[in-house]
C-alpha positions, -999 to 999 in steps of 0.1 A, spaced: -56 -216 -5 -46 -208 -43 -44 -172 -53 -36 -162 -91 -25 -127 -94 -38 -103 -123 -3 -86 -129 33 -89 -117 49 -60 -109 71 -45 -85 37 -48 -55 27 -84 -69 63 -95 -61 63 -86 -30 33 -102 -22 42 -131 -34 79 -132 -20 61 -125 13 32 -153 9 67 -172 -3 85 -165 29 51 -171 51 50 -208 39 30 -208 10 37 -231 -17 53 -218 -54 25 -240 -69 -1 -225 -52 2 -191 -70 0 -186 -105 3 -151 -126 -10 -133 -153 16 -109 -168 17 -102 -203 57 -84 -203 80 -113 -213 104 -99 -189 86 -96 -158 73 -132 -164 110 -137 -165 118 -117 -131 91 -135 -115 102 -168 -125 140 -158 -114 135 -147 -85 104 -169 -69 105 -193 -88 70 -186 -98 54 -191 -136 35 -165 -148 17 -170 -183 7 -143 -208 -29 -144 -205 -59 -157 -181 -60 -195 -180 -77 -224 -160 -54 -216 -132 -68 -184 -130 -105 -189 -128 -95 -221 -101 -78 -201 -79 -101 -192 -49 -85 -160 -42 -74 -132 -74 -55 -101 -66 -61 -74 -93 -23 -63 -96 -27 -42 -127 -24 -2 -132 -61 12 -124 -65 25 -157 -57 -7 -171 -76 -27 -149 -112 -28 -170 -95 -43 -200 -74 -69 -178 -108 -81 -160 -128 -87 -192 -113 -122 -204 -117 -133 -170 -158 -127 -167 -175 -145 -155 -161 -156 -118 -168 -187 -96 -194 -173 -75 -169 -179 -44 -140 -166 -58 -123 -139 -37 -111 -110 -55 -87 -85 -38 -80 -51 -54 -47 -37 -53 -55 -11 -81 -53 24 -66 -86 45 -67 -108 23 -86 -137 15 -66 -155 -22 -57 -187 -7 -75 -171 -4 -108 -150 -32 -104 -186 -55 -91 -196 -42 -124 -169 -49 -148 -168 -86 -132 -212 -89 -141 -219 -85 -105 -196 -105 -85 -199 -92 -51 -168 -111 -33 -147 -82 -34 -121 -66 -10 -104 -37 -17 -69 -30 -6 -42 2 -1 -6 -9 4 20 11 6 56 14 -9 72 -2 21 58 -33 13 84 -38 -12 104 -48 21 81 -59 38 74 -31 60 43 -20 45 9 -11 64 -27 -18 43 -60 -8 51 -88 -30 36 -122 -25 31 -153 -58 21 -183 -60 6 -207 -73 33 -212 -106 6 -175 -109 24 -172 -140 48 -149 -141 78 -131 -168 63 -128 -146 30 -113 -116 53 -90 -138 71 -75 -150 38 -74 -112 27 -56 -103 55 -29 -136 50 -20 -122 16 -21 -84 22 1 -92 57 26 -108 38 36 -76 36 36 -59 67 8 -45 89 -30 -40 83 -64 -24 91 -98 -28 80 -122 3 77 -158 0 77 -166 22 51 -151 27 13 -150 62 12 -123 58 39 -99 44 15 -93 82 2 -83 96 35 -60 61 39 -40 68 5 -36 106 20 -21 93 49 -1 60 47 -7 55 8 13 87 -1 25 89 33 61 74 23 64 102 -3 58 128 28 86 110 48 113 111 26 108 146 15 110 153 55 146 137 57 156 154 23 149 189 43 164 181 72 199 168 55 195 202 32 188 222 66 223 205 79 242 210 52 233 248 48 242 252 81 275 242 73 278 198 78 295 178 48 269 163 24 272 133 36 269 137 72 237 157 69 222 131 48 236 99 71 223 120 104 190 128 86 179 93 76 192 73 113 175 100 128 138 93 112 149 54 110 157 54 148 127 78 163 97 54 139 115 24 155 113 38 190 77 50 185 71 13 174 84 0 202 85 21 235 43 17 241 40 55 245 22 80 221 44 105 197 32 132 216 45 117 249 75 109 230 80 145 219 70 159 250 102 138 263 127 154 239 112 188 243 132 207 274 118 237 284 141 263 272 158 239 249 164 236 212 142 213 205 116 241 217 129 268 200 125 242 166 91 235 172 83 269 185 86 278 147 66 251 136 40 267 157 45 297 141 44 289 109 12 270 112 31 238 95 4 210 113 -22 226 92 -6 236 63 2 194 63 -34 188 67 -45 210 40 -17 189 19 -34 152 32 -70 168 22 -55 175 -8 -47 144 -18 -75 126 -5 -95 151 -29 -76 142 -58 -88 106 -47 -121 107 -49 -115 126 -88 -95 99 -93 -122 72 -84 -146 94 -107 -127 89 -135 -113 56 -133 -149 39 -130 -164 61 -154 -179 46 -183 
């Protein structure tokens, strides 16, 4: 497997540290990134070459991963066209759909489309994937090896799904850390030193995701568990109830899976 990647930024590295780390070979990926000093980066710290623009190595690769910024994507693809009729190509590019991109490429149809998310940058990441059906199992497979380098993933059946997915676990980081930015605020107005608030906050989120990994049983088993009749941790949630916060954070998630599907409308527009 060779895979040349169409950008190297701060999600291109990580895949390729991870593909690095996984076994792969430096000389089995090449890079197109036109910043002298992210060709540098890359070079510096994987030991991998990126050149300025598309080459032989590019078009030979049997797997490409469209790395660039959505908006930037349809000029990036044009000195590329056309494609070996086998080549794989995964998109990275946020919102852009596999209809414009087939397009932009004169109708290749080997396409995957992928959502990461910012915990891939260590790793930790989870991606949902979509195919084309002209997508062969041996095609998904080495889909999956390269988005997995990063952490977890999940196929859906259907592109549209993709907008709900960047609601969820593509923004879903951002939702996260605002959640342990209110809780160390909550602590500290109630009277605990910056720094403890902030230290308690983060090893609290940290430590319940990590058992919720590991312990086999559901969140809501897990809460159930915490939650004493009579307790505090009732009288916390009882105001959640209250205050209607489970669908005022749907309404947000909709909201954002919205602003996906505007997002798609505009990126592929011609």
């Amino acid at each position: 497997m060779t895979i040349a990647f169409l950008g190297g930024g701060n999600m291109a590295t990580a895949l390729i540290g991870g593909l690095l780390g996984r076994g792969f070979a430096v000389q089995e990926i090449t890079v197109v990134e036109p910043l002298p000093a992210a060709r540098e980066a890359l070079l510096t710290k994987h030991g991998v070459r990126a050149s300025e623009a598309p080459g032989d190595a590019t078009r030979a690769a049997d797997t490409l991963v469209l790395a660039v910024k959505p908006q930037d994507l349809r000029a990036a693809l044009a000195p590329i066209v056309p494609l070996a009729p086998e080549q794989l190509v995964i998109s990275i590019a946020a919102g852009v759909r596999l209809a414009d991109i087939s397009r932009w490429l004169g109708g290749h149809r080997k396409l995957v489309r992928a959502m990461p998310n910012m915990p891939a940058l260590i790793g930790c990441g989870v991606s949902a994937l979509y195919a084309l059906a002209d997508v062969g199992a041996l095609q998904r497979s080495r889909a999956e090896a390269v988005l997995g380098a990063v952490g977890a993933i999940a196929w859906v059946e259907e592109e549209r799904l993709l907008d709900p997915v960047t609601a969820l676990s593509g923004s879903g980081p951002a939702y996260v850390f605002w959640f342990i930015e209110q809780l160390a605020a909550s602590g500290e107005a109630m009277g605990l030193p910056r720094e403890v608030a902030s230290r308690l906050a983060l090893e609290t989120v940290l430590g319940a995701a990590r058992l919720a990994a590991q312990s086999g049983e559901t969140a809501a088993a897990l809460r159930a568990r915490v939650t004493s009749k009579g307790g505090t941790t009732e009288a916390a949630l009882r105001v959640f109830d209250e205050e209607r916060l489970a669908q005022r954070l749907r309404r947000a998630l909709e909201a954002a899976s919205r602003r996906g599907v505007e997002l798609g409308d505009q990126l592929g527009r011609d």
